[in-house]
C-alpha positions in Angstrom: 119.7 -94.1 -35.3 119.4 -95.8 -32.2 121.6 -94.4 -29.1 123.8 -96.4 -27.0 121.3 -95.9 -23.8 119.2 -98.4 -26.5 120.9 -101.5 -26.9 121.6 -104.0 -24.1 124.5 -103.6 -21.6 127.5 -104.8 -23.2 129.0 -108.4 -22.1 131.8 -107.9 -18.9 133.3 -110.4 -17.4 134.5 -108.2 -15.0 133.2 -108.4 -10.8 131.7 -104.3 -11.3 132.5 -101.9 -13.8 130.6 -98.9 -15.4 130.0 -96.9 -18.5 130.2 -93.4 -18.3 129.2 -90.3 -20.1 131.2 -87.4 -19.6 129.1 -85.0 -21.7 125.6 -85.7 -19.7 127.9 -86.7 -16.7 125.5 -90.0 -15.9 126.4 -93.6 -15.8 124.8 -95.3 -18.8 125.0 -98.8 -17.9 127.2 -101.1 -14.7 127.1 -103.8 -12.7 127.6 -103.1 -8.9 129.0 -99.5 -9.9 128.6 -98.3 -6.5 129.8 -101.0 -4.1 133.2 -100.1 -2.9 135.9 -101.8 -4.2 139.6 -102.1 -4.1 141.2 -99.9 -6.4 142.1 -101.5 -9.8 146.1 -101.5 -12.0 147.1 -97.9 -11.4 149.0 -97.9 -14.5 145.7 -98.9 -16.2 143.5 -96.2 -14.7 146.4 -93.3 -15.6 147.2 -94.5 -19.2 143.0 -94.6 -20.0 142.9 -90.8 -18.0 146.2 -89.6 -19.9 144.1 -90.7 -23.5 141.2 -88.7 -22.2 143.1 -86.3 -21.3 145.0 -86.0 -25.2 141.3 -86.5 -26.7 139.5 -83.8 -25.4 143.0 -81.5 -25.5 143.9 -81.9 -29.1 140.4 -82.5 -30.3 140.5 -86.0 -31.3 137.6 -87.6 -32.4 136.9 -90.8 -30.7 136.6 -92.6 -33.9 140.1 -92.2 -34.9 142.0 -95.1 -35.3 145.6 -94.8 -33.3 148.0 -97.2 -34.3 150.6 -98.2 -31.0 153.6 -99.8 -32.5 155.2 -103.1 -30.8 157.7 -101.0 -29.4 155.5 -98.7 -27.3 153.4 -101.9 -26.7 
């Protein structure tokens, strides 16, 4: 099975960004990952921290499929 580290970079429209992995703590693939930058929608940043956060606390596996009704959204 091939890794992600094997296939291309994925497609990003965005100016920088970068993937992490947490487990190996090493970037696996960016664009201008290290320039400085102005920081990015706080609210963004906290709710994509908070899901890490509920992940790795109640032992979620990344491939499970969470449903976020219209009201939430």
């Amino acid at each position: 099975a091939k890794t992600l580290i094997d296939r291309p970079p994925p497609h990003c429209s965005a100016q920088s960004w970068v993937i992490y992995d947490r487990s190996s703590k090493t970037a696996l693939f960016g664009r201008m990952e290290k320039e400085r930058r102005e920081i990015a929608s706080l609210t963004k940043i906290m709710n994509f921290y908070t899901v890490l956060n509920l992940i790795d606390r109640k032992c979620i596996s990344t491939n499970t499929k969470i449903i976020i009704d219209e009201e939430a959204a």
